[in-house]
N, CA and C of each residue as an Amber inpcrd file, in Angstrom:
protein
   516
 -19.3300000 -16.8140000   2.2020000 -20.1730000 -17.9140000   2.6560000
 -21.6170000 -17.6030000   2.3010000 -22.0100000 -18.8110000   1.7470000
 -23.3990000 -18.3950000   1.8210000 -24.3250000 -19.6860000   1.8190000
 -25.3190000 -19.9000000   2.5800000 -27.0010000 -21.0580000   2.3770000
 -27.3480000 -21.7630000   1.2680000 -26.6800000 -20.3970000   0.1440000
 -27.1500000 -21.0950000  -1.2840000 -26.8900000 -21.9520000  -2.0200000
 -25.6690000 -22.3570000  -1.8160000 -24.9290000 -23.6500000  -2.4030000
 -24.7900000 -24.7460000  -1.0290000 -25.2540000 -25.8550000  -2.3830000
 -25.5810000 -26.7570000  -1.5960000 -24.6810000 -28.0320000  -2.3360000
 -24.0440000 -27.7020000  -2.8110000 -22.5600000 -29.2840000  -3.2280000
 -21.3400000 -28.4420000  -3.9750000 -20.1580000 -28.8060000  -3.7120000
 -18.8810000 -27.7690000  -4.0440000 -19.1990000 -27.3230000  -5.5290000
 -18.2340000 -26.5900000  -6.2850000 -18.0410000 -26.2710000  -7.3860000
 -17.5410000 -25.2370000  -7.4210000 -16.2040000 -25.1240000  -8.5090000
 -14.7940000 -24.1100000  -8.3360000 -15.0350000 -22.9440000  -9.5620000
 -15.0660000 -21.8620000  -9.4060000 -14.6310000 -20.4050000 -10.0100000
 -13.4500000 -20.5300000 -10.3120000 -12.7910000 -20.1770000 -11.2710000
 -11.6430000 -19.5990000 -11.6260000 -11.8620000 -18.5270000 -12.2670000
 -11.5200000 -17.4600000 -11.4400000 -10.9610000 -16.0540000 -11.9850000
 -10.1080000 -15.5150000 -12.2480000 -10.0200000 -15.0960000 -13.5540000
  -9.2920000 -14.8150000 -14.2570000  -9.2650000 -13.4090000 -14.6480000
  -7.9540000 -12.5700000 -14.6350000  -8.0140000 -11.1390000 -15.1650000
  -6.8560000 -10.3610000 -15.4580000  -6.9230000  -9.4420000 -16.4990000
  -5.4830000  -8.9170000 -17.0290000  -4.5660000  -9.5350000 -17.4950000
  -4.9390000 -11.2610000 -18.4750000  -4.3150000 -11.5480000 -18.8070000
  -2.7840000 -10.8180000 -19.6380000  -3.6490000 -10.0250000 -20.7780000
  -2.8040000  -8.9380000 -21.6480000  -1.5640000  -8.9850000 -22.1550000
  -1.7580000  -9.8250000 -22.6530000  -0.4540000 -10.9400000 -23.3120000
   0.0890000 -10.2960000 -24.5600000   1.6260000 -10.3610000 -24.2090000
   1.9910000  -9.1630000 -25.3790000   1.9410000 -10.5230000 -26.8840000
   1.7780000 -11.2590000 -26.2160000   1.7670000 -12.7580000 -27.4540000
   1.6880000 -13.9230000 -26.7530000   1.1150000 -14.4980000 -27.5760000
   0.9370000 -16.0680000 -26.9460000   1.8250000 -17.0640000 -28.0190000
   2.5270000 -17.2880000 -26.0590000   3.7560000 -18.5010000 -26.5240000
   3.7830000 -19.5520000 -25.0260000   4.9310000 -20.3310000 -25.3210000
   5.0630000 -21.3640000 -23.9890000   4.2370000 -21.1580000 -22.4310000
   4.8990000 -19.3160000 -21.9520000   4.5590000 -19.5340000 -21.0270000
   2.8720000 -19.5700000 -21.0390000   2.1140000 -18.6990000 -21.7410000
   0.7300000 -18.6570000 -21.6500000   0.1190000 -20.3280000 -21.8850000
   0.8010000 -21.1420000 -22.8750000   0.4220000 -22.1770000 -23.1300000
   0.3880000 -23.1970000 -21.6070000   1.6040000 -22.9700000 -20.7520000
   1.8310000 -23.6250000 -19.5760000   0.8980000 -23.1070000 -18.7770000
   0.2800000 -21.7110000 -18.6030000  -0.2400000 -21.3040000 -17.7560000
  -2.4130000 -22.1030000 -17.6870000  -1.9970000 -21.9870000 -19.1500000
  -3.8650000 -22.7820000 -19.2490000  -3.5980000 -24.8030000 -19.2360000
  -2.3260000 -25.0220000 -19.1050000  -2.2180000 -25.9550000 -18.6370000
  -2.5240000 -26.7250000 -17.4170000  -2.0470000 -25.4610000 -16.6920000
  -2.3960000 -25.2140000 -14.6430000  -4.1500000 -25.2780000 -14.9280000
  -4.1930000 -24.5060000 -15.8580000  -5.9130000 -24.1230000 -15.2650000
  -6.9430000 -25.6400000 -15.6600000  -6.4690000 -25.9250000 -17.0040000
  -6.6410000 -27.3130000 -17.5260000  -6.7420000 -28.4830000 -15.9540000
  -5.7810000 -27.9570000 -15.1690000  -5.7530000 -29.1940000 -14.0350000
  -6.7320000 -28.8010000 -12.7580000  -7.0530000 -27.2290000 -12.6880000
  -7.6090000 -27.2350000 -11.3210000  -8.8770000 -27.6260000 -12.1440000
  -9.2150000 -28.2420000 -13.3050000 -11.0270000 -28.9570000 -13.7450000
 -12.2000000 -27.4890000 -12.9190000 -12.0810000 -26.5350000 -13.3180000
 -12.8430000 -25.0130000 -12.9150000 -14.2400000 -26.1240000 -13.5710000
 -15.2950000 -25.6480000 -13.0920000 -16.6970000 -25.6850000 -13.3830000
 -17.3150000 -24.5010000 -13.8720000 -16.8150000 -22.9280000 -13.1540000
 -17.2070000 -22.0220000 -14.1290000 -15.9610000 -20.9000000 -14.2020000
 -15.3110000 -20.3440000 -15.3000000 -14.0800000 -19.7670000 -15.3290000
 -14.9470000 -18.1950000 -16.0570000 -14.5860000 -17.4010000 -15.2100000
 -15.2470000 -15.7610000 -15.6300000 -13.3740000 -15.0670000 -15.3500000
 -13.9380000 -14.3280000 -16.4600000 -12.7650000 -13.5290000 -17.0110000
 -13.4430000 -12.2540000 -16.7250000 -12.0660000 -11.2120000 -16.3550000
 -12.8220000  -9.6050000 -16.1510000 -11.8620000  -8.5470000 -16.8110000
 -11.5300000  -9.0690000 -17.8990000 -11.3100000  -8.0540000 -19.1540000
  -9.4840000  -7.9280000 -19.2740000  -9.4260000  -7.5890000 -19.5400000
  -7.8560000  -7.1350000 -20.5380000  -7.1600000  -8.5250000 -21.1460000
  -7.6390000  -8.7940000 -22.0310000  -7.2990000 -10.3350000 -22.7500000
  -6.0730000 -10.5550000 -23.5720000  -5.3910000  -9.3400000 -24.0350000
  -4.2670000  -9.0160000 -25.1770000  -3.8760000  -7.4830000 -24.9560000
  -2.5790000  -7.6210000 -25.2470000  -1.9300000  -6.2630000 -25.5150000
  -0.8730000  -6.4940000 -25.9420000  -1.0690000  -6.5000000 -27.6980000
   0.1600000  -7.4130000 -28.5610000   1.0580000  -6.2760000 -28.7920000
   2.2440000  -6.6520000 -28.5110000   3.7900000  -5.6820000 -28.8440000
   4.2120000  -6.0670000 -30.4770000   5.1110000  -5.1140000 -30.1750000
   6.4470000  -5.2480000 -31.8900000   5.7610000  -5.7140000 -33.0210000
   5.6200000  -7.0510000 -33.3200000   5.3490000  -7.1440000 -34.5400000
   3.8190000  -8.1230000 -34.4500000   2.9490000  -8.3180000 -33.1890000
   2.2960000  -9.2420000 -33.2330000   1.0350000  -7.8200000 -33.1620000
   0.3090000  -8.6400000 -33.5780000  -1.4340000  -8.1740000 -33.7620000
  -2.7070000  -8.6820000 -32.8860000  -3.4190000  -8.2320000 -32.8290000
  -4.8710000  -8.7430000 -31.9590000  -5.0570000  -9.7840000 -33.3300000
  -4.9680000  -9.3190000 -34.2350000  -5.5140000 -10.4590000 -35.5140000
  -4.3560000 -11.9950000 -35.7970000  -2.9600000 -11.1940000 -34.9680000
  -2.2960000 -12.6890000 -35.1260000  -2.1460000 -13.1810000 -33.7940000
  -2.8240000 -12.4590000 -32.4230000  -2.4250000 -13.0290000 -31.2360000
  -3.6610000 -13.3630000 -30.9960000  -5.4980000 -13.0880000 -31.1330000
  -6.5980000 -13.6540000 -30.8970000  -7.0030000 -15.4860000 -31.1560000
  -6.1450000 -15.7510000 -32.3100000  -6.7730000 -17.2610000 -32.8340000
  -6.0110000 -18.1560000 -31.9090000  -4.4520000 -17.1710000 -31.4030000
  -4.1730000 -18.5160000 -30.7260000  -4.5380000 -18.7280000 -28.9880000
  -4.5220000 -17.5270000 -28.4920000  -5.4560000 -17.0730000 -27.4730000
  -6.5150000 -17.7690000 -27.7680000  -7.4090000 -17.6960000 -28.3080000
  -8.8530000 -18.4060000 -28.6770000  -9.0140000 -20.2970000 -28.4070000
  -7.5430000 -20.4310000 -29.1340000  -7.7420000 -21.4400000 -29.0100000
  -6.7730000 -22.3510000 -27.5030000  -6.3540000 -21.6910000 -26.8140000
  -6.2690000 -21.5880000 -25.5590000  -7.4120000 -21.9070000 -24.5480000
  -8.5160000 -20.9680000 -24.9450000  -9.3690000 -20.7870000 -24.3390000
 -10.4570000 -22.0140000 -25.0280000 -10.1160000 -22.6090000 -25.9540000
 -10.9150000 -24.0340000 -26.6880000 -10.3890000 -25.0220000 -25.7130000
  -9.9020000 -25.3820000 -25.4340000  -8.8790000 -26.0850000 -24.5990000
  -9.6740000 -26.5000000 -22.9640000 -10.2590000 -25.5240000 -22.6390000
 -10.8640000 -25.1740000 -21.2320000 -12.4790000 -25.9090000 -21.6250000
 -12.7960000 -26.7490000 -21.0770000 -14.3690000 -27.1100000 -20.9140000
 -14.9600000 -27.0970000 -19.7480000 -15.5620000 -25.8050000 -19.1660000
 -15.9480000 -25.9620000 -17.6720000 -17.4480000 -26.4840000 -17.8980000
 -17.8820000 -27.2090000 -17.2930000 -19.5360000 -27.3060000 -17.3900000
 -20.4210000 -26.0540000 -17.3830000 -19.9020000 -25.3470000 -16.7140000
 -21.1020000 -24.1600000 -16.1250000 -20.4280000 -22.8920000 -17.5020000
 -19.7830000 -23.0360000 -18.0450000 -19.0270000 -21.9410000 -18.8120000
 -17.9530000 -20.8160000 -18.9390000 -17.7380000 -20.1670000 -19.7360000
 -16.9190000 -19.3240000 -19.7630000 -17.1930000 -18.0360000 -20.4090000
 -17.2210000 -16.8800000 -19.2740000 -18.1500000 -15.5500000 -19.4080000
 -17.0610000 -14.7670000 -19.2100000 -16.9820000 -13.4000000 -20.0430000
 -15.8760000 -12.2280000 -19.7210000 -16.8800000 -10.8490000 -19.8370000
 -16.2640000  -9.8950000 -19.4060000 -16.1360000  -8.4650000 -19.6290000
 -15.2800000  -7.8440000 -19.8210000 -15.4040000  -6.7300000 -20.4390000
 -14.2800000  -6.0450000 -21.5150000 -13.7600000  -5.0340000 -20.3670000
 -12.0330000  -5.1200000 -20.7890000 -11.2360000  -4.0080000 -20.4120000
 -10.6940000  -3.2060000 -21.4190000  -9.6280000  -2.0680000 -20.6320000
  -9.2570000  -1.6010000 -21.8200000  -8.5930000  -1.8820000 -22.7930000
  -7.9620000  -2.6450000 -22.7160000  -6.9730000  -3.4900000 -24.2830000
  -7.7200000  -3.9370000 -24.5720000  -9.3540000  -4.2020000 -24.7710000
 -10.0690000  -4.9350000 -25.2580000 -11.0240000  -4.7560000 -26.1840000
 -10.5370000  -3.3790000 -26.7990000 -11.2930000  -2.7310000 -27.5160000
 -11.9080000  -3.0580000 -29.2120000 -10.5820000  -3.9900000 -29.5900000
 -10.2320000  -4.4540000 -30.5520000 -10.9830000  -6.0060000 -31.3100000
 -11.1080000  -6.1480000 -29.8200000 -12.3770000  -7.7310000 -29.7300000
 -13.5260000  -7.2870000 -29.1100000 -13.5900000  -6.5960000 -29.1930000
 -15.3080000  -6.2700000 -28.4970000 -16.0410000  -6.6590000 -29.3520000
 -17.1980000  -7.2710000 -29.3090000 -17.9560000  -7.6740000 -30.4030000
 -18.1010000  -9.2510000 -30.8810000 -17.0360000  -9.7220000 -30.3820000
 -16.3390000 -11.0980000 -30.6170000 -17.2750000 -11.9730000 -30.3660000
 -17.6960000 -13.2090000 -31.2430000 -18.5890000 -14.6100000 -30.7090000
 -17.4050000 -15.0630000 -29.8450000 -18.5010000 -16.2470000 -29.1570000
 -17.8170000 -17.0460000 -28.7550000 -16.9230000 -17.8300000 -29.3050000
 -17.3740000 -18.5700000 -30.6140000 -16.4390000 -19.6580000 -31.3630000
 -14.9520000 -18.2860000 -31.3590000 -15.1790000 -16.9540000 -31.9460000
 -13.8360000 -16.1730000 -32.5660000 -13.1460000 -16.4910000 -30.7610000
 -13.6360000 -16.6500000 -29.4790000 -12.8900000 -16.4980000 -28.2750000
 -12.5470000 -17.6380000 -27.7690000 -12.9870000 -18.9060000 -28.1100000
 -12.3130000 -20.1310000 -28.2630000 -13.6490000 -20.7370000 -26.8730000
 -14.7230000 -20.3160000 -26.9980000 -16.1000000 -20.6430000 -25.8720000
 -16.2980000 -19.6070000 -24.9630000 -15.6900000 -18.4030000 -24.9890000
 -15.4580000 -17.3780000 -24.2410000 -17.1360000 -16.5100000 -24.3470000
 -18.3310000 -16.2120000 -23.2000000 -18.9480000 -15.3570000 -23.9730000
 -18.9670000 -14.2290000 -22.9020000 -18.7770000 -12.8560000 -23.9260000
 -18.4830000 -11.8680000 -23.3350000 -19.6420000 -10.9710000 -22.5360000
 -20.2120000 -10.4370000 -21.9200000 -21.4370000  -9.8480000 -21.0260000
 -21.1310000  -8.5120000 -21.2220000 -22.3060000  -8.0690000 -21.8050000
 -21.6780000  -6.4010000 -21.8910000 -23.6380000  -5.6140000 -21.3400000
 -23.5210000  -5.6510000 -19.8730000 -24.6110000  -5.2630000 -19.4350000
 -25.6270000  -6.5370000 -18.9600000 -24.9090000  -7.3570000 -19.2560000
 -26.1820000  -8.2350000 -18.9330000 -25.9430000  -9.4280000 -18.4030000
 -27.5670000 -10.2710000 -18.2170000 -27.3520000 -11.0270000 -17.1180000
 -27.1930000 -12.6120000 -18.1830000 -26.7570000 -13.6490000 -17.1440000
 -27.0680000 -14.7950000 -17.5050000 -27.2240000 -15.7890000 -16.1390000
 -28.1350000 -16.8340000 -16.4710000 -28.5000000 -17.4580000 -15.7760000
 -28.2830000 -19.4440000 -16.2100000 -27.1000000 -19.2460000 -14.5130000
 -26.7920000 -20.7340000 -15.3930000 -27.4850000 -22.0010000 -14.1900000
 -27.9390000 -22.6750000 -14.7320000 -28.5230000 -23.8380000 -13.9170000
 -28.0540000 -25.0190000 -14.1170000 -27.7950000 -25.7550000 -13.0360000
 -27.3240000 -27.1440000 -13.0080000 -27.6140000 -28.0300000 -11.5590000
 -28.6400000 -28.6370000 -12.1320000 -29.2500000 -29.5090000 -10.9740000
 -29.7500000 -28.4970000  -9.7780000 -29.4130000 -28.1710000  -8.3910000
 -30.2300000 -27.8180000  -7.6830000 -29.4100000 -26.3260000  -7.3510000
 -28.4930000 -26.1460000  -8.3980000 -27.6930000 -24.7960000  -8.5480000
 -28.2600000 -23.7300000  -9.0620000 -28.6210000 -22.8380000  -9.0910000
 -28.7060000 -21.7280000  -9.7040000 -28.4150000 -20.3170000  -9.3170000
 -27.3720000 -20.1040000 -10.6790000 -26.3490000 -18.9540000 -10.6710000
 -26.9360000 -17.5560000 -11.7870000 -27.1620000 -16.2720000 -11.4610000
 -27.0270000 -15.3190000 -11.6170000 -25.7340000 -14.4320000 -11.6550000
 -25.3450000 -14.1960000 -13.3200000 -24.7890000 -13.6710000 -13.3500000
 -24.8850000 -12.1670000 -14.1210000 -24.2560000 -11.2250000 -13.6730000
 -24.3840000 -10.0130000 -14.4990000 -22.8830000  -9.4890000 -14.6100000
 -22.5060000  -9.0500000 -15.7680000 -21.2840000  -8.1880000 -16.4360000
 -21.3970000  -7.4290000 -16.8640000 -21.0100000  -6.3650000 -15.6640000
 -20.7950000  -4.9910000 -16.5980000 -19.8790000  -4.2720000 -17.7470000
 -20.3300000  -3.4150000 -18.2310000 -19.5440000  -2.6780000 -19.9460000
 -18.3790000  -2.5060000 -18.9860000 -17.2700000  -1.7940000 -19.6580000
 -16.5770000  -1.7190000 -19.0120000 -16.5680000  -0.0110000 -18.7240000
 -17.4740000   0.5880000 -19.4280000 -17.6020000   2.0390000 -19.2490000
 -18.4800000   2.1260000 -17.9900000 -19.0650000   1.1260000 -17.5720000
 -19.9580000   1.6580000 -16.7500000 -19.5730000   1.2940000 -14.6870000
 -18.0270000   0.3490000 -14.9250000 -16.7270000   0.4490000 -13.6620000
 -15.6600000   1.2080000 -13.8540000 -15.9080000   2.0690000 -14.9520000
 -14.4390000   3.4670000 -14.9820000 -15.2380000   4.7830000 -13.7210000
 -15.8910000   5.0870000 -13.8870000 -16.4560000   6.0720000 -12.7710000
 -16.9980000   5.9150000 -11.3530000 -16.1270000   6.2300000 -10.5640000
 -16.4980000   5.5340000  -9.0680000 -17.8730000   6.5210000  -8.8340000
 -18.0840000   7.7040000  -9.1870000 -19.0480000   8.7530000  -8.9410000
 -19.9120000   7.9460000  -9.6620000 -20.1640000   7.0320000 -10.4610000
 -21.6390000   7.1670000 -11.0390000 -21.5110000   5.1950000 -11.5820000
 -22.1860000   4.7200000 -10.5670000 -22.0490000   3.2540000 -10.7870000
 -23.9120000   3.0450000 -11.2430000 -23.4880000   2.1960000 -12.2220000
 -24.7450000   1.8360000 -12.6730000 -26.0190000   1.1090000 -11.9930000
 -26.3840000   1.6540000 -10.5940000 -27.6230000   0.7470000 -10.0200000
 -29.1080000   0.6140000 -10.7720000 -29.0520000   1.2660000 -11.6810000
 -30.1360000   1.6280000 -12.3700000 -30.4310000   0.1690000 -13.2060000
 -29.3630000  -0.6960000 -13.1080000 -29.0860000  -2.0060000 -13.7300000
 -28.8070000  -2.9880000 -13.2050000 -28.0970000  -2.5060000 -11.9070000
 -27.6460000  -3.7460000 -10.9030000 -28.6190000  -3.9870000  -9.9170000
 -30.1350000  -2.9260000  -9.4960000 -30.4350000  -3.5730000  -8.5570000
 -31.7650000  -4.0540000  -8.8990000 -32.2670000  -4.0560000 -10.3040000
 -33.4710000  -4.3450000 -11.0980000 -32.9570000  -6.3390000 -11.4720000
 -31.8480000  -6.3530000 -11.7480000 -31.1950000  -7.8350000 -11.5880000
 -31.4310000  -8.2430000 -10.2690000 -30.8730000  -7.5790000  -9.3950000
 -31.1720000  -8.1820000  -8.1850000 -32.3800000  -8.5790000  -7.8080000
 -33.4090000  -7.6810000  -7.6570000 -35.3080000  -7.5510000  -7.4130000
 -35.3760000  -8.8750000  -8.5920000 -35.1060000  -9.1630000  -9.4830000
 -35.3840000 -10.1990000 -10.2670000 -34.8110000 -11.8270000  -9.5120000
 -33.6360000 -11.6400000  -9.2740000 -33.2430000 -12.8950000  -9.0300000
 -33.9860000 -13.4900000  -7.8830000 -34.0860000 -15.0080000  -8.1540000
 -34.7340000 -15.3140000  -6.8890000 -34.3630000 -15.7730000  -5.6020000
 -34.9070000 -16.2470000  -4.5650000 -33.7750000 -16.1250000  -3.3020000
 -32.7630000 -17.6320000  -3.4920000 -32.9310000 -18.2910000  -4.0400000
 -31.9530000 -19.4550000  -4.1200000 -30.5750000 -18.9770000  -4.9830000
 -30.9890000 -18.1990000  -5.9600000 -29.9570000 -17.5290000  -6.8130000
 -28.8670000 -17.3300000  -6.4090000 -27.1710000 -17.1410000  -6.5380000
 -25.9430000 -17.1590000  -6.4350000 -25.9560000 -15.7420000  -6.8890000
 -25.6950000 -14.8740000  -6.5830000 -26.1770000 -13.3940000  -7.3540000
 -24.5930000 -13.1280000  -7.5130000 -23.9080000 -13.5090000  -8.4560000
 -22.5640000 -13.2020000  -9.4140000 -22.1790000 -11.5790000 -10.3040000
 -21.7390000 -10.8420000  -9.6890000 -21.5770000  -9.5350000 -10.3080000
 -19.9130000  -9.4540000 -10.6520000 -19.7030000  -9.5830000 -12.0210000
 -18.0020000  -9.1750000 -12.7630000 -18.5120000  -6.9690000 -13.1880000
 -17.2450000  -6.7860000 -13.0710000 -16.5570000  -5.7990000 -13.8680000
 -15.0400000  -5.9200000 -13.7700000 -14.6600000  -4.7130000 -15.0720000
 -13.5680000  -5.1300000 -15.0710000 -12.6030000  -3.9920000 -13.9730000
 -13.3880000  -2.7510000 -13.4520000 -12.1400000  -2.1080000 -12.8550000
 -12.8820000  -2.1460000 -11.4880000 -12.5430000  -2.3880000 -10.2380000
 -12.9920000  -2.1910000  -9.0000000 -13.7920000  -0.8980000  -8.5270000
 -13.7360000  -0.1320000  -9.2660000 -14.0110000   1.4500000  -8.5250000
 -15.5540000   1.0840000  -8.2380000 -16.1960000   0.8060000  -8.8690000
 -18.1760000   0.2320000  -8.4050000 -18.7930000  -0.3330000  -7.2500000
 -17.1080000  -1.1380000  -7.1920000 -17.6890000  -2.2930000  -5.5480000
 -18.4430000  -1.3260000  -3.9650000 -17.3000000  -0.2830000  -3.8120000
 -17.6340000  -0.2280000  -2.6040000 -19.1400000   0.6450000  -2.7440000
 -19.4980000   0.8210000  -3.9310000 -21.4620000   1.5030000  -3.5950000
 -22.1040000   0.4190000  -3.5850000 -21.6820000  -1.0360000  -3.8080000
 -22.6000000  -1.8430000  -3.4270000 -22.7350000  -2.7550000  -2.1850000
 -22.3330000  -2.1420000  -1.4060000 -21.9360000  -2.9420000  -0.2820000
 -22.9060000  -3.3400000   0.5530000 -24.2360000  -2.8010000   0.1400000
 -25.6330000  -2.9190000   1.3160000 -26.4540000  -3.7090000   0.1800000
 -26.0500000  -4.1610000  -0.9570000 -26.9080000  -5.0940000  -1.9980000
 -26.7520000  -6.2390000  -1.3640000 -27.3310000  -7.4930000  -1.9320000
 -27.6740000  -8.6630000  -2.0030000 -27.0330000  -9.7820000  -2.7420000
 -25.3400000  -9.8830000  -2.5270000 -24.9760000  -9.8440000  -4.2160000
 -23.2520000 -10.6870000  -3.0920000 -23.7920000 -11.9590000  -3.6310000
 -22.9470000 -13.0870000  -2.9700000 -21.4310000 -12.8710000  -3.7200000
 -20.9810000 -12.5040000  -4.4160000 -19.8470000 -12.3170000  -4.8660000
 -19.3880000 -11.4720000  -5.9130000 -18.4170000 -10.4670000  -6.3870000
 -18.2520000  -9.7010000  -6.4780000 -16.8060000  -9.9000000  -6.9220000
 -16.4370000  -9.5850000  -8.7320000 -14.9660000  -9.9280000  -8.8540000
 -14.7420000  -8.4470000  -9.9470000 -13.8710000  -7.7240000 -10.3250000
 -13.5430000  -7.3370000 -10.9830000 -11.8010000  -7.2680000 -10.6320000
């Protein structure tokens, strides 16, 4: 719960897809998502993990275009896991509108909304001993108090050192 939003609008989170290939069921599954009409859909990493005879190079275009399919207004933001090594680097058009956050923030506005978001590498939620505040709380001191302060990674181990931040939601 929070003061800061002030008219609905739906998240869909998404994570570990890791699709040994894309066929029917994945096609049915962005069908579902196609219907809940998401406004902003954030992904938190593991996008593919192609078996036997399929490839990141023959399972990405159609994945991609899966993800063409999806038009949220507010967008579609990921961070990298570990099967994700292979697309790191990726535009958006190669992820089908997908843009990936590797350290950094974005700031999305719409009418009397405004959302702060930051995505971490994915090297920097593998170590529960050493979470990156050196980055997360210089975003924070920045954002302003109306801000939605949105923090993705892709592995949980980071969350519980931030538990005394300022930081309305929290997905990995």
């Amino acid at each position: 719960a929070t003061g800061k939003i002030h008219r609905p609008f739906t998240i869909l989170h998404i994570s570990d897809i890791q699709s040994a290939g894309n066929g029917p069921y994945e096609a049915g599954v962005f069908e579902t998502i196609r219907g809940l009409n998401p406004d902003l859909i954030l992904h938190t990493g593991d996008f593919l993990q192609p078996q036997g005879s399929r490839t990141h190079l023959s399972e990405l275009p159609k994945l991609a275009a899966l993800f063409a399919t999806l038009h949220p207004p507010l967008g579609m933001y990921a961070v990298d896991g570990e099967s994700d090594a292979r697309i790191r680097g990726a535009t958006p058009p190669e992820l089908g509108g997908v843009q990936f956050l590797y350290s950094e923030p974005v700031d999305i506005r719409v009418d009397d909304l405004h959302i702060r978001l930051f995505g971490l590498a994915l090297a920097q939620t593998r170590n529960r001993n050493h979470v990156p505040l050196n980055l997360i709380v210089p975003w924070i001191e920045e954002s302003p108090p109306d801000a939605v302060n949105i923090l993705m990674g892709h592995r949980p181990d980071y969350l519980p050192h931030l538990l005394d931040l300022p930081i309305d939601l929290c997905l990995a």
